[in-house]
N, C-alpha and C positions, 0 to 999 in steps of 0.2 A: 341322093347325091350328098344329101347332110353327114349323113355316116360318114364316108370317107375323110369327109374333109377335119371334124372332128379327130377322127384316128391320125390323122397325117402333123395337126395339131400337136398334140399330145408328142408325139414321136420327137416332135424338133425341140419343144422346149421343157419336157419333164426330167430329159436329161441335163440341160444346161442347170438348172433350175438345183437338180442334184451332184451337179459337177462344183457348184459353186457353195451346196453346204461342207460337200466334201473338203473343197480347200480350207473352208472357213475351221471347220471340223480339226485339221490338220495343222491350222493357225495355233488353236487352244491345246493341240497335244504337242506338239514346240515349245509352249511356253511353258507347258506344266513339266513337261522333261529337262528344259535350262531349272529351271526353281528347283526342281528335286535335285537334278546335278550337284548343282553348288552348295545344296544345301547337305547333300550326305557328302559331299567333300570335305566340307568346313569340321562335319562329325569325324569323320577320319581323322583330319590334322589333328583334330582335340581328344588320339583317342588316348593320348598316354599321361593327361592333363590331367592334373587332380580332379580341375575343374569338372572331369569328366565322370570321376566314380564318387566324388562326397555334393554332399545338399549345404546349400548354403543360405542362412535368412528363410526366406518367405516358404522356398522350395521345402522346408525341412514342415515346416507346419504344414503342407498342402500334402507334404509323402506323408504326416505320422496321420492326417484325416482321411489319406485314402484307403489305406489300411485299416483305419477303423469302421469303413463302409465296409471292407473287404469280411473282415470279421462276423460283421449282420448289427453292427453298432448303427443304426440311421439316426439317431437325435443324439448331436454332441455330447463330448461329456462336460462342459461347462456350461452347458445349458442353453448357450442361442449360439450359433455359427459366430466364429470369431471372423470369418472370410467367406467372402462370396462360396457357397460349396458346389459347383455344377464341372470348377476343374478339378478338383480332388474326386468326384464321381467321373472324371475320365479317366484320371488316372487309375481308379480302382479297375475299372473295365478294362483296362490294358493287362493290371496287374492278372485278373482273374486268365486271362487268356495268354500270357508272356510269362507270369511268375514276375519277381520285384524286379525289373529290366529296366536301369533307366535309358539302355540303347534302344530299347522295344519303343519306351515313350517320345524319345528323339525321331527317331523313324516314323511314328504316328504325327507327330507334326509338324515334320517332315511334307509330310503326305497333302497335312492343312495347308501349311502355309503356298507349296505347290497348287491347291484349290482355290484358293484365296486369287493369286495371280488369274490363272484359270475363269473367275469370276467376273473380276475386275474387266478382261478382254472383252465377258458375254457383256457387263454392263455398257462397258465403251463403245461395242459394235452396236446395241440396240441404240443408243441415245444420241452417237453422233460418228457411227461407220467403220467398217473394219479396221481401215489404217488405226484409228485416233485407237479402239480397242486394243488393237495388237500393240501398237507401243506403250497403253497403261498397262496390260499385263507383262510387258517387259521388264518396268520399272519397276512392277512390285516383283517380279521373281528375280531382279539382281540388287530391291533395295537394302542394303548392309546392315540397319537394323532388324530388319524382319530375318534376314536369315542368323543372326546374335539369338533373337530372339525365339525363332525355332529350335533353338541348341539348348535354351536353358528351361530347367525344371517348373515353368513360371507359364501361367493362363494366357499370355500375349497370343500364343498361333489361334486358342479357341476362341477368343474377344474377337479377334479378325474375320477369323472364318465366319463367325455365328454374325458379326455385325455386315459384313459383304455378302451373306448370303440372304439377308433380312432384305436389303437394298436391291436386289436382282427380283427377289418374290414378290418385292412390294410392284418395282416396274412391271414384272410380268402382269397379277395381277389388276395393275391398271390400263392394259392392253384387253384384257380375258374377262375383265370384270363379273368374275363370281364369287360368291360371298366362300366357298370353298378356298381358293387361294388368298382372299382377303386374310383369314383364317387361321393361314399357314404361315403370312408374312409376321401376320403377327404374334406366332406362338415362337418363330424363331428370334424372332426381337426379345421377347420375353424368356428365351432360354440364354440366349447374350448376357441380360440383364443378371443372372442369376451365377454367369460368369463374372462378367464386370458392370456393376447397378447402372451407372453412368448414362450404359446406353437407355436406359430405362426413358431417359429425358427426353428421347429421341418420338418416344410412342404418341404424345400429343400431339408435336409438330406434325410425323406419320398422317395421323388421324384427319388432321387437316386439311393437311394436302388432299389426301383422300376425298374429303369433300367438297373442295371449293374445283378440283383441277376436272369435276366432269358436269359437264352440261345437260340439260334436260330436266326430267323429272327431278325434284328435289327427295326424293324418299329414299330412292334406293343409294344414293350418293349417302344418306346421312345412315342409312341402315350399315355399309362398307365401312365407313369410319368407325359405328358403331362395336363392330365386329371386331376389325383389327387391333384398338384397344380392349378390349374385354379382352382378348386371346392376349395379347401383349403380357396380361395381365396377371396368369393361368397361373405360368411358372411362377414367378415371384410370391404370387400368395400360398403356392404350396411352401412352398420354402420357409414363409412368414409364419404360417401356420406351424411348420415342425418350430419353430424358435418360443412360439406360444403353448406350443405343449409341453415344451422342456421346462416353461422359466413361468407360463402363466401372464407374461407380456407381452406387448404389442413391439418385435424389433424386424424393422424392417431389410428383407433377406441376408444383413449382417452386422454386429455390435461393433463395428470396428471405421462407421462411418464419421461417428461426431470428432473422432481422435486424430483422424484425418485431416477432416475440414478445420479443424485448429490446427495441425502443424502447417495450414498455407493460409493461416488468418490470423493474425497473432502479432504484436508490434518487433519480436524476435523474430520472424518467418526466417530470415538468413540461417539462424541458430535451429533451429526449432526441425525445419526441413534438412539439414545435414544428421539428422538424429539416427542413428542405429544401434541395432539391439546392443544392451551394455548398461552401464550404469546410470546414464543419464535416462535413456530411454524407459525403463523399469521405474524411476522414480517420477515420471512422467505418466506411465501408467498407475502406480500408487495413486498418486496427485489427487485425483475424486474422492479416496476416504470410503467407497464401496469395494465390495468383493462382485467384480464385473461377473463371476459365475452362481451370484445368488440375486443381483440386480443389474443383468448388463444394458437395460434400458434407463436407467439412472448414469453409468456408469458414462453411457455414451452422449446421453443428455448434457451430460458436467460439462464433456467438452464444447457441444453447441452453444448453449449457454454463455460460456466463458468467453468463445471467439467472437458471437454475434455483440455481447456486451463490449466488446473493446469497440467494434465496429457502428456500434452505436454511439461511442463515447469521442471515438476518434473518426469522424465521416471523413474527413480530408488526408489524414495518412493513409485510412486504407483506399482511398482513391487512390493514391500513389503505389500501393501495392499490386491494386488493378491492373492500372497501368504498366506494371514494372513486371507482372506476370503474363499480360500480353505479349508484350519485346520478349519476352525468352520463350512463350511457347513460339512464337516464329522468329527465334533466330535459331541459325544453320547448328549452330555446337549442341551438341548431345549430352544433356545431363546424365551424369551415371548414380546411378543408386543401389545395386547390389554388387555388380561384378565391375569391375576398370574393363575400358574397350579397349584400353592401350594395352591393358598384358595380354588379354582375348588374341589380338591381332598379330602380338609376337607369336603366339604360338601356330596359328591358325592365318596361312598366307590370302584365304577368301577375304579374309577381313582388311589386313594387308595391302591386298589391292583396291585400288581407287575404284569400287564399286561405287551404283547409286546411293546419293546420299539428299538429305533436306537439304544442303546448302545450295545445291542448283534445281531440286524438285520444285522449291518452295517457290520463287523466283517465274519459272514457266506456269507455276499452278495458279497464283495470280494473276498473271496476265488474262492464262486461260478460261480466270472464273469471269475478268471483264470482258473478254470478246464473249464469252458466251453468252451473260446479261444481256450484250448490249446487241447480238444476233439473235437473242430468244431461243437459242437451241435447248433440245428438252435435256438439260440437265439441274431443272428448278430443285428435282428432291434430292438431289448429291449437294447443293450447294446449300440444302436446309438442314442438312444430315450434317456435315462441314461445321457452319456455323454451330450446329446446338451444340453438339460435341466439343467443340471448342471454349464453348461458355460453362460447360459443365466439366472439362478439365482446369480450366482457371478458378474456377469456383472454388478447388483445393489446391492444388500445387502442383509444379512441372518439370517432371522428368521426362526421358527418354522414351519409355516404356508404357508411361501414361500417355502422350499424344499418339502412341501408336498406330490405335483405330481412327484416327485420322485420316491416316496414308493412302488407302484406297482412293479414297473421293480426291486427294491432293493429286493422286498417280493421274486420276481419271484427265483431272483440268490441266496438269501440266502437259499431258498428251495431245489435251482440244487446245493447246498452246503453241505447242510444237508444229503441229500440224498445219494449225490457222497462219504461222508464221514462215513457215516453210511456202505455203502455198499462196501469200502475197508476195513474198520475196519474188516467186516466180510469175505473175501476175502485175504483181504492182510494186517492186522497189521504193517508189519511192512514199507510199502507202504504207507500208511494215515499218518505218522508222520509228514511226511514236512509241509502235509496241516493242520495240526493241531498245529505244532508250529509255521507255520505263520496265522493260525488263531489267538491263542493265541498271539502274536505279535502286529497284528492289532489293536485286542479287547485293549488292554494296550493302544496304539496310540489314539484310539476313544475315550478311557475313558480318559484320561486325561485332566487335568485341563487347556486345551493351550488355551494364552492368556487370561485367566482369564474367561474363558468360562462361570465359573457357577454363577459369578456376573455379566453376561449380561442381567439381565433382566429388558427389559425396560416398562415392565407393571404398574401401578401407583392403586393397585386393593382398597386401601383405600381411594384412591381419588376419585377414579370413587363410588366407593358407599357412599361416602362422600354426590358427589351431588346428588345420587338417594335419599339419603335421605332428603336432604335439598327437593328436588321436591316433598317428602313426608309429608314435615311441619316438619319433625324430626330433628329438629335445633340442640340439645343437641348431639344427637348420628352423626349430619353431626360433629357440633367439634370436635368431641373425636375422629372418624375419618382422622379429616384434621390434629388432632396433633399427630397421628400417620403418616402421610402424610409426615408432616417435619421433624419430628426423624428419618424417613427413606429415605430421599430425602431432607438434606439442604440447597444444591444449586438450588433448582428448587422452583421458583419463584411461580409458578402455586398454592402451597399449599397456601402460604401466602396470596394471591391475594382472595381467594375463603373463605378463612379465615375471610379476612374485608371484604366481600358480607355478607357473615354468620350474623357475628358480628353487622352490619349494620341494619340488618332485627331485631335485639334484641334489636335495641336502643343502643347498645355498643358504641358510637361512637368514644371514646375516643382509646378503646382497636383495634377497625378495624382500625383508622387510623394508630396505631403502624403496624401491622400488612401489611398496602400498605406502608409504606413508606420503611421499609424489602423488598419487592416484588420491589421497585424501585431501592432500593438497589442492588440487585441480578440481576436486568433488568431494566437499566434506562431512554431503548429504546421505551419500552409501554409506548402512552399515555393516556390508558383509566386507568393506576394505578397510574398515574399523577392524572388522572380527579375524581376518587374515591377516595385519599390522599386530594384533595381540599372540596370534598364533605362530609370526614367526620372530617375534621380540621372543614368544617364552620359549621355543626350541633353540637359539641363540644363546639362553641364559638372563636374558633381561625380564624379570621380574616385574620390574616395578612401572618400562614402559610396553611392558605386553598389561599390566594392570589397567592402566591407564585408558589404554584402547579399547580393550574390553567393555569398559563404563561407557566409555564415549560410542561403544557398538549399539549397547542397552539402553543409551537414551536415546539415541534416534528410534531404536528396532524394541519396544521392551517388551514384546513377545519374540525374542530370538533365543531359544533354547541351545544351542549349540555355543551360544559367546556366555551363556549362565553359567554350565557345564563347567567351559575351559576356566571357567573364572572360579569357580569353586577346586577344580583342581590347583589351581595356582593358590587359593588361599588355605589350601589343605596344606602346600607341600610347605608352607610358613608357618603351618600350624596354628593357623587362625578361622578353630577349626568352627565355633559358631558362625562366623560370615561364611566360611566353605557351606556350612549347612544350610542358612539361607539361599545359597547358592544355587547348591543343587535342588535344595527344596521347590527354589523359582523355576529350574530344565522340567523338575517331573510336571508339574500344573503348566508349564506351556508345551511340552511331547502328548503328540498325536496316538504314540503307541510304536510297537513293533519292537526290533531291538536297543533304539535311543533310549528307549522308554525304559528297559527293564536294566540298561546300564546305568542312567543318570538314578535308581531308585536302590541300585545296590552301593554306587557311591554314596548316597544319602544314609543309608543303614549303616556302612561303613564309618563316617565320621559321626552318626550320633552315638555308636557304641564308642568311640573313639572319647566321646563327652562324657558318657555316662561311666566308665570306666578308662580313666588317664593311663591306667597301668601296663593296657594291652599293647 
């Protein structure tokens, strides 16, 4: 009689049981089909966008590295990874399978950021229920950065995905508890890290949790922690390892940390963090006095050193800057640092529309990280993941892009917010008050204009399509461009300088030289706008202040063969043919070789026959 009743079992509730993954099932391919939606729509709108077919900043360094994986080049050519390398080894794998496609690479993370949502749902259903999951994964597949952020050429969709898929491995395996998924969680944390280091900081906390959150025997708890850090640890020391074999130093998985951590530690940070590539920047790299691809552990040192020495010197300012990088990682306005969201959004109506955004996530995520504290709901390792991440973005400096891998764990708690609020309202009205007038609190605090939040942006988006077009021959529309450039930026030397490039290519020479001699004005430390001041005084006809500049190129730069060169032809065509020949004699002893080489050596022959026989 047992049998039957067993079989009769089975029949009523194996089906509910899978009726109910199905829906759930059906929850997560909703969510992942709104994210992809929106997200190759926004690729559409942008397709006839420059922004769409040129690399710009960071993108162009992470395309020229993918291709040099692509080639069979594995250990950089400057010696230790200038950038985290595990998204330019994405890119290469697309490349090898798409050919150079940057719609192939759009569509692939595409594909991430669509998973990421997806995730975010499994995380929220396990920790505190389908509802609260189904609406984190909402938020992240319609939040308006993440899908900017999926569009552009830049590690953000792989940081997410690899950082929300760390977070899901980790829960699972503290359900499953086997040293295998321990294993797993933490090799994928460690291929994150190798994207973006940061989450690196994440692996102790990890490990922790790991041991304190299981009861019982104490061995196997601390063998699981054990684990998940060593595996954490896998990726980054290969990585550390290829920078060791190039340079014979210890840099850990990239040289481009310490330069970092000074531009958000520095008594200029305002100045300092608006920096892009350009004159300033460049001379900011110089600054250490090493050759970062023959010492880039020195190189990157200089700048730890320098930041921490002020921070030592000054403990109470940089407290204030502590402080003053908290209020901006959480207020609502979006720092920009490569691209403007504001021309993005012209072109591109996804953007356009009042999609999800921090300024109301942030707001319900709070709430929901206290109801949750204060209910014990299991969401202790999002809210440890949250916090570290957050200390290890302030750590350097805050943009848009950098709080990013945040957003999941924020999606997650503003959902166990919404939820929690929605379901005292109907319960207990007069109970939801508090959390609703300290939501409304918050939202006020987030929204607010502190420290001048909403004129932080330090994107230059006329300038960078300035020179897409100049690289297009579109000379007339790169001007009109760059002088929008300095009506909106006229401290920043960079317009002006690209200005007399411009002008230069027109025959202007008169008008570019105005224009670098402005740019030297404003930075009097470069001397390639020295040596471009001297170049278009002496095609104008001025002698004597292309001379000038010249000298003034060669004491800043006095290995600059190219301002020697000009300088000796300018002293030939005066006839003053001994300093012409020291001249050139200075181009041949600082050229590398190639054709500069064998021209700067025939000018030299030229004026000492010139000496040794007056007559010719």
């Amino acid at each position: 009689m047992s049998e039957p009743a067993a079989h009769n079992h089975q029949s009523t509730e194996a089906p509910e049981a899978a009726g109910r993954r199905a829906r759930l099932d059906r929850i997560g391919l909703a969510i992942f089909m709104l994210a992809l939606g929106v997200r190759l729509l926004h690729i559409w709108f942008l397709r006839e966008s420059p922004l769409s077919s040129h690399l710009l900043i960071d993108s162009v360094s992470y395309d020229a590295r993918a291709l040099d994986f692509l080639s069979g080049r594995w250990l950089p050519r400057e010696g230790a990874f200038y950038q985290a390398p595990l998204y330019p080894l994405f890119l290469a794998g697309i490349y090898r399978v798409f050919g150079h496609s940057l719609l192939a690479v759009r569509v692939a993370q595409s594909l991430l950021g669509s998973g990421t949502a997806v995730l975010v749902y499994l995380i929220g259903r396990r920790c505190a229920g389908r509802t609260v999951g189904a609406v984190a994964g909402s938020i992240v597949a319609l939040y308006a950065m993440m899908i900017h952020f999926d569009f552009e050429i830049l590690r953000s969709s792989l940081v997410l995905f690899l950082g929300t898929l760390s977070l899901h491995l980790l829960l699972v395996a503290a359900e499953r508890r086997t040293l295998l998924r321990w294993a797993t969680a933490g090799l994928v944390l460690g291929l994150g890290a190798v994207a973006r280091p940061t989450l690196l900081a994440f692996a102790p906390v990890a490990g922790l949790w790991a041991l304190l959150r299981r009861s019982g025997p104490r061995r196997p708890a601390v063998l699981a922690a054990t684990v998940l850090v060593a595996a954490s640890l896998v990726a980054p020391g290969i990585v550390t390892g290829m920078n060791y074999a190039g340079t014979g130093q210890f840099v850990p998985i990239s040289m481009n940390g310490g330069l970092n951590f000074y531009l958000g530690n520095n008594p200029d940070y305002d100045a300092t963090v608006r920096l892009r590539p350009g004159t300033r920047w460049t001379l900011l790299n110089r600054e250490p006095g090493v050759d970062p691809t023959k010492d880039p552990a020195g190189w990157s040192r200089y700048y730890y050193r320098k930041a921490l020495a002020w921070v030592g010197a000054e403990p109470a300012e940089y407290a204030g800057l502590l402080a003053k990088k908290i209020v901006l990682f959480w207020n609502g306005h979006e720092i920009e640092r490569n691209s403007s969201f504001d021309h993005v959004s012209e072109e591109s109506p996804i953007l356009a529309f009042p999609l999800v955004s921090f300024r109301w996530v942030a707001p319900l995520a709070l709430v929901g990280l206290l109801l949750a504290l204060r209910r014990r709901a299991k969401m202790g390792l999002l809210a440890l993941f949250l916090g570290t991440q957050m200390l290890a973005i302030v750590a350097f400096y805050i943009c848009a892009r950098h709080r990013l891998p945040v957003v999941p764990a924020l999606a997650l708690f503003a959902a166990y917010g919404a939820v929690s609020l929605a379901r005292e309202l109907r319960c207990s009205p007069r109970g939801a008050i508090p959390y609703l007038l300290l939501c409304g609190v918050v939202a006020v605090g987030v929204n607010i204009d502190a420290y001048g939040a909403s004129q932080r942006d330090h994107a230059r988006p006329n300038y960078e399509l300035a020179l897409i077009a100049r690289r297009e021959h579109r000379l007339d529309d790169a001007l009109e461009l760059l002088e929008a450039s300095r009506a909106r930026l006229p401290e920043d030397p960079d317009p002006h300088f690209e200005t007399g490039n411009t002008l230069l290519l027109l025959d202007r020479d008169e008008e570019a030289g105005d224009h670098f001699a402005r740019a030297a004005e404003l930075e009097p430390r470069y001397a390639p706008t020295w040596y471009n001041l001297g170049l278009s005084r002496a095609r104008a006809g001025d002698s004597s202040g292309a001379e000038q500049a010249l000298l003034r190129a060669l004491a800043l730069q006095p290995r600059y063969p190219e301002a020697a060169a000009l300088l000796g032809t300018l002293l030939e065509e005066q006839q003053r043919l001994e300093e012409a020949a020291q001249a050139y004699g200075a181009a041949v002893g600082m050229a590398r070789g190639g054709n500069a080489l064998d021209a700067y050596r025939e000018s030299l022959a030229r004026v000492q026959q010139l000496i040794e026989d007056p007559g010719r």
